[in-house]
C-alpha positions, 0 to 999 in steps of 0.5 A: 424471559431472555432473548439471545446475547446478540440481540441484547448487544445490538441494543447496547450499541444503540445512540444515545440521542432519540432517533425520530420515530420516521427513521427507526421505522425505517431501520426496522423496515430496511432490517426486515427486509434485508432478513426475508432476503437472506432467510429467501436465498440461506434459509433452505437446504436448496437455497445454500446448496445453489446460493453459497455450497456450488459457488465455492465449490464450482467455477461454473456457478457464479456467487451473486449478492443477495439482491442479485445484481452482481456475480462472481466468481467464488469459488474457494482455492484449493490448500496448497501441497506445493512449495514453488519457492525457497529462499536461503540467507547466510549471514556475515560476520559484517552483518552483510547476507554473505549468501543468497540462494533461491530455489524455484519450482515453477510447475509445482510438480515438486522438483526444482527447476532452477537453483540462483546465488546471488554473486555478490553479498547483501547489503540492503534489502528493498521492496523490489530488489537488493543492494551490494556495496563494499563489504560491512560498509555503505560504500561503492554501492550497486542497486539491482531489481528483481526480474523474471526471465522468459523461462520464469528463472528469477533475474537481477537487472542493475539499475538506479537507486530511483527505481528501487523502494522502500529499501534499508540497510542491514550490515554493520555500517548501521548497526550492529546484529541487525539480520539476526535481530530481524530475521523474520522480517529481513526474509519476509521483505527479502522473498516479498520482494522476489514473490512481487516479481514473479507475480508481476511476470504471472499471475498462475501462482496463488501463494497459500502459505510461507513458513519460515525456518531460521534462516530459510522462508519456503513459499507454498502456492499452486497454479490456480489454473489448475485447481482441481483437488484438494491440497495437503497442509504442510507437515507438523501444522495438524491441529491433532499433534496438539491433543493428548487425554494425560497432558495439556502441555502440548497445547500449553507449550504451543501457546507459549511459544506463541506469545513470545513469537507475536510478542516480537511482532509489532504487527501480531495480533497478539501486540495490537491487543496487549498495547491496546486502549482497552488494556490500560482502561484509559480512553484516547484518540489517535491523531496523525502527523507528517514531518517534511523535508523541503528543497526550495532554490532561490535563482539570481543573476547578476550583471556588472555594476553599470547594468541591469537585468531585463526579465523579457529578454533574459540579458544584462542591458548596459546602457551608453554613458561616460564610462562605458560604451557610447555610439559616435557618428563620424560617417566614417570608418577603418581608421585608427592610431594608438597613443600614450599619455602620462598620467599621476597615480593619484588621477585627476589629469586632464588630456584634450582629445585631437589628432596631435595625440597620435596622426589624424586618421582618415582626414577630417572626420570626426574621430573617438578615443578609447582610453584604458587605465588601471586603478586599484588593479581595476581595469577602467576603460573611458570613451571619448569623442574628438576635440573634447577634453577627457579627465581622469578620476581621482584614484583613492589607491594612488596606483593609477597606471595609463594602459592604452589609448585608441585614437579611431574613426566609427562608422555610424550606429556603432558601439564597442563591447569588446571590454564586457565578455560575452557582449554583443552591442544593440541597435547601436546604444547599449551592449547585452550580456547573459547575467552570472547566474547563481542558485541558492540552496535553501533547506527546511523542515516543517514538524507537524508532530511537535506539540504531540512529541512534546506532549507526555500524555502522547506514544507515537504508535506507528512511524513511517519514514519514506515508506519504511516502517521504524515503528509499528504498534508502539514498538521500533522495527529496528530498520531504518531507510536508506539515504536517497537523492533528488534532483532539483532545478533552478539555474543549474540541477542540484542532486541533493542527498538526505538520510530522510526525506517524510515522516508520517506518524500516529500518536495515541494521545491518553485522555484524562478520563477513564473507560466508564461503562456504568451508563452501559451497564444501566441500560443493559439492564434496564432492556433486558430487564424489560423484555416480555413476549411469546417465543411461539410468535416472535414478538417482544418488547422491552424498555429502552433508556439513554442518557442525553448530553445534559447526564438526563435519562429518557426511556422509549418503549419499543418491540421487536419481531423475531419471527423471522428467527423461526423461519429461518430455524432448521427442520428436523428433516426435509418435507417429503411425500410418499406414493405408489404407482402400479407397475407390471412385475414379471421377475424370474427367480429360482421359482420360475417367472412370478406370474406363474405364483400371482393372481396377475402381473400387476403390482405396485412400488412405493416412492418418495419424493422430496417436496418442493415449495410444498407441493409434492412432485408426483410423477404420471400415474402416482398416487399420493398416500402421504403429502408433505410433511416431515416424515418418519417411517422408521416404525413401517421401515422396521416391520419391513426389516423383521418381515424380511428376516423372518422370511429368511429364517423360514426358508432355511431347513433346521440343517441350515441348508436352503432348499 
């Protein structure tokens, strides 16, 4: 005895470690339970007409779970017979779109409401827009996105190459052919782009289908307000073009073409199989990785050598010392004198500070000097005070030339700045200056996919560089992103340009072992071997086996209950019951009124009804002559018929004319 290869396939799957006896009654239980539900919601012509056929077919009967909780709304779109959009491309000998021509239908009463060409030739293709520069070249480049109109003609608004995404280059400036050798998916991200933008304007339009034809892709959708008929296919889709009693190459030839079109398809159905696993019988994981790109900026700042930076404040504080700036008390103020001094050019001259160098400004008051010379073709300034003696450092140059002197008197809490540009003085003992700033590039890239590059038993399956696809299903896309910037900030902005910026792939790393499916077969085997039961019950058991990690086998016995697959089988016809009821009858005909030829006016009609939940629904005054139960009156049904026709044949004369 066998039962379906479903069940068996379920039991395959089973885990290989032994659940505890408490969890696979719970599973059992939860599995039943779930099965009564579906059987109580699908399991009746009733039940699927109001659970699933007039959800999907009327928008007035929401769809709803099948515990009931949640609703709605399911109803299916009707195929679409309208094409709303047309692109056409021309490509350049550059490698450029020389023409761009979109047509737009935006009623769907299939004529064209607006006819656009792009004024300029195509460069680059993005997400959302498209790229003109200097023709087969990557030059003097504008970026436009697409837009809608208030009247729903499609828009190109210039804007910056931040606001676009996932863009790439298509003429000759990154290689050669590239628009032919990508058409298919040139058109698909070129009208993608343009459906997004209508669809982000409205949400009317549902697009059903988009075929492409050479260098034109046609978008077929409707207006899913309106959805109230059905739709017609696009011509030469009909499966019956296909179907000749002589010849399978119709279909033969179809399949062919279809191989080489998903072929050339990374992401065809047809190519995730072929490159699968499975295929080459060899087990393996898939594992992820990212490249990255980093920007960091080191800022610094730099003061003058007898300074230091103050993080609180911002600023270079210089401190008062013999070189630089220093506060003199002389309590007065608004005197002064130049004088000049001769000095060796190897330094090292003595000079006494004192009213005899050039007159005695303001009297007696204590006065300053400032003295500047040149050593090296270094300005050096010295501060002294009055009747000090000032000496000049040795110059190792031995060019040492005298500039100027200042003999002057100082108001108290002063301090001269005026040497350090930018410098203003504080609380009379130091000067503070803004630093010289500066930035430091600093560039990195952390390869997460190193080991798995490097690593033979690892293809890269898929590969998206800032969110362009170059590689999907092991297979190159032959596209690549376009260059793009980033601003960032240190002591100054920085608008740093990169070819790249992330890299996240996925590997598929062979293991050393190879599919082994003996274990499988084994305990395949072993359960269906085992099966035993009574179809007329439902009940089964079986003998299951696994395999522990140790390579020990276990058996459990188990048992199964399928009596809810008969519940949930179809009848051969729906339950019904039969009854009559009396009803006067007072038909007229050629003979006159049938009371004239009856005993009485009372007769009797048959009806029958269709049962519900078993029970006959039987109106006022009937009587039931058959409860419910799947009926066949095909016998009685054919005996009326003959009566009938008997009946006919008796009132027509042998002439052949009635009465």
């Amino acid at each position: 005895m066998k039962i379906t290869g479903l069940v068996v396939f379920l039991f395959v799957l089973l885990p290989v470690c032994l659940p505890a006896q408490s969890e696979i009654d719970h599973a059992k239980s939860a599995g039943s339970d779930m099965g009564n539900l579906g059987v109580e919601k699908f399991g009746s012509t009733d039940s699927f007409k109001s659970n699933i056929s007039d959800p999907v077919t009327s928008e007035n009967t929401l769809m709803k779970t099948l515990d009931g909780a949640s609703s709605f709304k399911g109803q299916l779109s009707c195929p679409s017979s309208s094409r709303f959009l047309e692109v056409f491309v021309q490509p350049g000998g550059s490698g450029d779109l020389q023409l761009v021509r979109i047509s737009q239908d935006i009623d769907l009463d299939g004529n064209v409401d607006f006819v656009t060409q792009l004024p300029f030739p195509v460069s680059g293709i993005c997400g959302n827009g498209v790229i003109t520069c200097d023709t087969g070249t990557w030059d003097n480049c504008r970026y436009y996105k697409w837009g809608l109109s208030d009247s729903g003609q499609l828009l190109l608004n210039e804007v910056g190459v931040t606001a676009l995404g996932g863009c790439y280059c298509i003429n000759t400036a990154c290689g050669s052919g590239l628009v032919w050798q990508n058409l298919d998916v040139v058109l698909r991200d070129l009208g993608g782009g343009i459906v997004g933008a209508i669809q982000a304007r409205t949400r009317r339009y549902a697009v059903a289908d988009a075929k492409i034809d050479s260098t034109l892709i046609t978008y077929y959708g409707q207006d899913v307000k309106k959805c109230a008929r059905s739709g017609t296919a696009p011509s030469g889709t009909s499966p019956s073009k296909f179907y000749d009693p002589q010849s399978d190459a119709a279909l033969l030839g179809a399949a062919e073409s279809e191989v080489v079109s998903q072929s050339g398809d990374p992401g065809s159905l047809y190519s995730l199989m072929i490159n699968s696993p499975a295929m080459s019988e060899t087990a393996g994981d898939l594992r992820s990785c990212r490249i990255t790109r980093s920007i960091n900026i080191l800022k610094s700042f730099t003061c003058p050598d007898d300074g230091s930076y103050d993080s609180g404040t911002q600023l270079c504080i210089i401190p008062a010392n013999d070189y630089t700036p220093r506060t003199f008390s002389t309590g007065g103020g608004g005197g002064y004198c130049y004088f000049g001094l001769p000095i060796s050019p190897e330094g090292g001259d003595t000079y006494g500070i004192g009213n005899g160098l050039c007159g005695d400004p303001q009297g007696g008051i204590v006065k300053n000097a400032r003295i500047i010379y040149t050593c090296g073709g270094v300005q050096h300034i010295i501060y002294t005070a009055e009747y000090q003696a000032v000496t000049f450092p040795p110059c190792p140059s031995r060019d040492a030339r005298f500039v100027q002197g200042l003999y002057y008197t100082t108001p108290a809490g002063s301090i001269d700045c005026s040497h350090y540009e930018g410098a203003t003085p504080i609380a009379g003992e130091a000067c503070s200056k803004p630093p010289d700033k500066k930035d430091e590039v600093q560039e990195s890239v952390a390869d997460g996919c190193s080991a798995m590059e490097a690593d033979a038993s690892c293809k890269i399956r898929e590969e998206r560089v800032d969110d362009v696809y170059t590689y999907r299903n092991y297979s190159p896309t032959r596209v690549l992103p376009v260059a793009t910037c980033k601003t960032f900030t240190g002591n100054f902005d920085h608008n740093v340009c990169r070819d790249w910026w992330v890299k996240e792939r996925t590997y598929y790393c062979k293991s050393a072992k190879r599919y082994d499916f003996t274990d499988a077969k084994a305990r395949a085997d072993a359960v269906v071997g085992s099966i035993a039961g009574s179809p007329s019950t439902g009940q089964y058991r079986f003998r299951d086996i696994t395999k522990s990690d140790t390579g020990a086998w276990s058996t459990m016995d188990m048992s199964l209950d399928l009596s809810m697959k008969s519940a949930m089988a179809p009848k051969p016809c729906e339950d019904a019951c039969r009854t009559r009821r009396r009803k006067l009858d007072t038909q007229a005909g050629v003979s006159g009124v049938r009371t004239n030829y009856q005993k009485d006016n009372v007769s009797h009609e048959f009806l029958y009804h269709r049962c519900e939940n078993g029970v006959c629904p039987a109106g006022p005054g009937e009587e039931i002559l058959k409860d419910c139960q799947c009926m066949n009156d095909f016998a009685e049904a054919a005996t009326v018929m003959s009566v009938v026709d008997d009946a006919g044949k008796d009132i027509i004369c042998t002439t052949g004319q009635k009465y």
